[in-house]
C-alpha positions in Angstrom: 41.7 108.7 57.2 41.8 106.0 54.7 40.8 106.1 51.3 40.4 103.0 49.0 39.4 103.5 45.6 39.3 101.1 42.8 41.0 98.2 44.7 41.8 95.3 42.7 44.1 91.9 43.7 44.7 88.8 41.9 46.9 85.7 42.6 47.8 84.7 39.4 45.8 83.6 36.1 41.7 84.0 36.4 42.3 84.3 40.4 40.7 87.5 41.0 40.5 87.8 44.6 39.1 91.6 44.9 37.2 92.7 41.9 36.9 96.7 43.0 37.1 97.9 46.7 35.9 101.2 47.1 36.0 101.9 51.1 36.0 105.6 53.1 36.6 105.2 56.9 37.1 108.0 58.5 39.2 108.5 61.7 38.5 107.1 64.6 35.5 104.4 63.3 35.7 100.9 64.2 34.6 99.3 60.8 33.6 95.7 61.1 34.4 93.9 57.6 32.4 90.4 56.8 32.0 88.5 54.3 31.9 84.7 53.1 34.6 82.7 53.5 37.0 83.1 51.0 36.1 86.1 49.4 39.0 87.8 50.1 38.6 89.7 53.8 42.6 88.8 54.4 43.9 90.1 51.4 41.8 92.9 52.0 43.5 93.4 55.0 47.2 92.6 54.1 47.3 95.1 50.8 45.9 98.2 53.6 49.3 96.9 55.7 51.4 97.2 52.7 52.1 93.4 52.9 50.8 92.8 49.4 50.9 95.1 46.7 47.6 95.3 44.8 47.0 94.6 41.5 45.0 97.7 40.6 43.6 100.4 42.9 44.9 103.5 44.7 45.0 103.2 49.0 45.7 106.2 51.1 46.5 106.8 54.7 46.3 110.3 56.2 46.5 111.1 52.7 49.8 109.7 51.7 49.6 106.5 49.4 50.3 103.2 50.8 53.5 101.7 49.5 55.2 99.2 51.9 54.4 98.8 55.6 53.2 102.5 57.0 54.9 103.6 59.9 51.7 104.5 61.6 49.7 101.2 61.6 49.5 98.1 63.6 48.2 94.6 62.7 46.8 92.2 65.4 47.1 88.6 63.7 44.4 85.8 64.5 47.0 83.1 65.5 48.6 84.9 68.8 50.2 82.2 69.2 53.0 82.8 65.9 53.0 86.5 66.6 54.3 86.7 70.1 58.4 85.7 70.6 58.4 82.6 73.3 61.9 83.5 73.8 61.0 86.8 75.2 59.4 88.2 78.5 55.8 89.7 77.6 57.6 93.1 78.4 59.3 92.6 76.1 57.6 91.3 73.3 55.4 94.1 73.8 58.0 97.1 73.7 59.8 95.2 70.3 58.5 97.4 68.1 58.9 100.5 70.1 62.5 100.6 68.4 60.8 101.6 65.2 59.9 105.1 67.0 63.1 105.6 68.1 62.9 105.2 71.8 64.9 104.9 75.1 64.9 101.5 76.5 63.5 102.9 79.9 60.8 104.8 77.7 59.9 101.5 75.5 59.9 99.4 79.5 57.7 102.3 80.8 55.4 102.6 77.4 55.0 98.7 77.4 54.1 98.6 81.4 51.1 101.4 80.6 49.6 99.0 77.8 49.5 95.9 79.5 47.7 97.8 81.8 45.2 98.9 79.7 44.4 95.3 78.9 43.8 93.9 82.3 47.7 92.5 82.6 49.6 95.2 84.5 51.4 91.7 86.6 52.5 90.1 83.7 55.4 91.8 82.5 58.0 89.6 83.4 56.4 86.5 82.4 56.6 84.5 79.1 53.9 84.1 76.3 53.9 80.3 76.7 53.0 80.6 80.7 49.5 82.6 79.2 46.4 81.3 78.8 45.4 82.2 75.1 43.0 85.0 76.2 46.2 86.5 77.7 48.8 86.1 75.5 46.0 87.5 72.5 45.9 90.3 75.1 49.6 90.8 74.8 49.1 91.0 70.9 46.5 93.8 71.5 49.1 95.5 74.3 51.8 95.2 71.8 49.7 97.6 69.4 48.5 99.8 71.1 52.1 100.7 72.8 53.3 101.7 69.4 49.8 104.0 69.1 49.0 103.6 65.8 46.6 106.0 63.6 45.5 102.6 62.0 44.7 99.3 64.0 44.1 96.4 61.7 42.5 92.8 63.5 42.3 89.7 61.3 40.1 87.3 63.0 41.4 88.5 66.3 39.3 86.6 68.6 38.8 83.3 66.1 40.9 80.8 68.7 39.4 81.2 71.7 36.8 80.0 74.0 33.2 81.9 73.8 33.9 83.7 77.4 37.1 84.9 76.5 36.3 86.2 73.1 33.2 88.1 74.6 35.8 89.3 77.1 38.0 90.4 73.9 35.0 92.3 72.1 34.4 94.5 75.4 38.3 95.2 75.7 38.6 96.4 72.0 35.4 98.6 72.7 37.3 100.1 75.8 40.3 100.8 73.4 38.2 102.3 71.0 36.6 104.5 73.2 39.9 105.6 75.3 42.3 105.5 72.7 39.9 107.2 69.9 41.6 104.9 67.8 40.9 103.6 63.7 40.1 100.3 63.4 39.4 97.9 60.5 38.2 94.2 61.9 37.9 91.3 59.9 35.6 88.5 61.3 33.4 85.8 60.4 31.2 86.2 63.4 28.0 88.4 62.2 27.5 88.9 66.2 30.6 90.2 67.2 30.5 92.4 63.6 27.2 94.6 65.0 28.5 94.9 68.3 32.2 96.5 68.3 31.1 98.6 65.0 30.1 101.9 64.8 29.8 100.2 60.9 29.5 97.1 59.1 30.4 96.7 55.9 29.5 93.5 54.4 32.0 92.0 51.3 30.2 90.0 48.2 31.9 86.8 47.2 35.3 86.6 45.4 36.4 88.9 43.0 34.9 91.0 46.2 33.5 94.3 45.8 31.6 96.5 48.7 28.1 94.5 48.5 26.6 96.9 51.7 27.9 99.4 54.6 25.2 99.7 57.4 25.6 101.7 60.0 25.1 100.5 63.7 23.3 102.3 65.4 23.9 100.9 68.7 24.0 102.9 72.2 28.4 103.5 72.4 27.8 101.7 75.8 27.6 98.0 75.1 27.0 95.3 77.0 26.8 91.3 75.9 23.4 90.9 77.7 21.4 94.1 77.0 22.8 95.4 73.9 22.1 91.9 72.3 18.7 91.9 72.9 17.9 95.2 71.8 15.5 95.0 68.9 18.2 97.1 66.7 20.7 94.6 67.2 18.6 92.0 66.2 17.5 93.5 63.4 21.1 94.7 62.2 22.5 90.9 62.4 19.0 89.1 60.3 20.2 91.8 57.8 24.0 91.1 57.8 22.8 87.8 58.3 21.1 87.7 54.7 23.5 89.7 53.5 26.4 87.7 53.8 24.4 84.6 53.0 23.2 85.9 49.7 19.9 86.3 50.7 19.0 89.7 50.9 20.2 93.1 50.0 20.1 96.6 51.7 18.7 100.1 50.0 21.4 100.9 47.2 23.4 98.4 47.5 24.5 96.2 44.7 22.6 92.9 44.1 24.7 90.0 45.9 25.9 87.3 43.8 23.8 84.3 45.3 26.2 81.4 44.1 25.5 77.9 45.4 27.7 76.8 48.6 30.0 74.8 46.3 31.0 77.8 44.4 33.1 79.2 47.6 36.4 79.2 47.8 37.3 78.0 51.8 40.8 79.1 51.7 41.4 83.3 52.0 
């Protein structure tokens, strides 16, 4: 589904910000990505969306390389409040991209009502993102994706601003999408938690020029729940070994030694 091979990125001078991505994901996974901060999980993400252009590296969706925005992905930004339009109804915030595919307005209206109710809002149609809480209006982000039905979902941090409750609430609605909508999706997080839970992989980014350092699969019951599935002893297991992982401390059966840099040596800004 996508292919990544050789993926290389630099801003400028001695900046190297991915040193060599190699990545398979095949359709319909939900691939957690982690890694420490700064080591170039964004970037990552932006140059799969076609918003940067690499510096070296092939990428390929559905077989066709990546250059420019593909018509068959959607991004769900961390900060929902810059990606929704306050001057627009949550309608119709959520049918603006429908345009792109070339639709009616009473087939974008209809199209928009069916995702918002797939994420718990079928009432809040004729509202306005600023009358949301920020659970909701991150839920209008995630209705405004999965109206245009990608092939390719992409998450940055989705659930980064909100309260605990309401991100846990977030995790289970993106584990109903994926499981209804058979969906790809690639999420970026910095929670090791939330990375074992929604993935049916986790794979786990080595400090700036990033390469792949590990890619464990979860191998979780595809029913979750934030009680039981949490204290399973494969759960705990899978996040001490993320946990190391990420932190430098340990590494996983063939994968690359991680580069275990002092705190000071990583960059905070992706």
């Amino acid at each position: 589904m996508l292919q990544i091979t050789g993926l290389t990125h630099s801003y400028g001078g001695d900046h190297g910000v991915l040193g060599g991505i190699d990545l398979t994901v095949p359709d319909g996974r939900l691939v957690s990505i982690v890694g420490p901060s700064g080591c170039g999980k964004s970037t990552l993400l932006r140059c799969i969306a076609g918003l940067i252009r690499p510096t070296g590296g092939t990428l390929t969706l559905d077989g066709s390389p990546i250059d420019g925005v593909p018509d068959d992905l959607a991004v769900v930004f961390q900060d929902y409040s810059r990606s929704l339009f306050p001057w627009l109804t949550v309608r119709d915030n959520v049918a603006l991209p429908l345009r792109r595919r070339g639709m009616s307005r009473p087939e974008r209206r209809a199209a928009a009502q069916e995702a918002l109710e797939s994420v718990g809002l079928p009432d809040a149609g004729r509202r306005y993102p600023w009358q949301l809480s920020g659970g909701m209006q991150q839920r209008v982000s995630i209705a405004r994706a999965l109206a245009y039905r990608p092939s390719l979902m992409l998450m940055d941090e989705p659930f980064g601003s909100v309260d605990a409750q309401t991100r846990e609430d977030l995790e289970d609605l993106l584990l109903q999408v994926h499981r209804t909508q058979k969906m790809t999706i690639l999420l970026v997080t910095h929670d090791i938690d939330e990375s074992v839970y929604v993935g049916d992989r986790v794979v786990v980014l080595n400090r700036s020029p990033a390469r792949v350092h590990a890619d464990l699969d979860v191998d979780l019951p595809a029913s979750r729940d934030q009680i039981e599935t949490r204290g399973l002893p494969e759960f705990v297991r899978l996040r001490a070994e993320v946990g190391r992982l990420v932190r430098g401390g340990g590494r996983s059966p063939g994968a690359e030694p991680a580069d275990t840099g002092t705190a000071s040596d990583i960059v905070t800004d992706e």
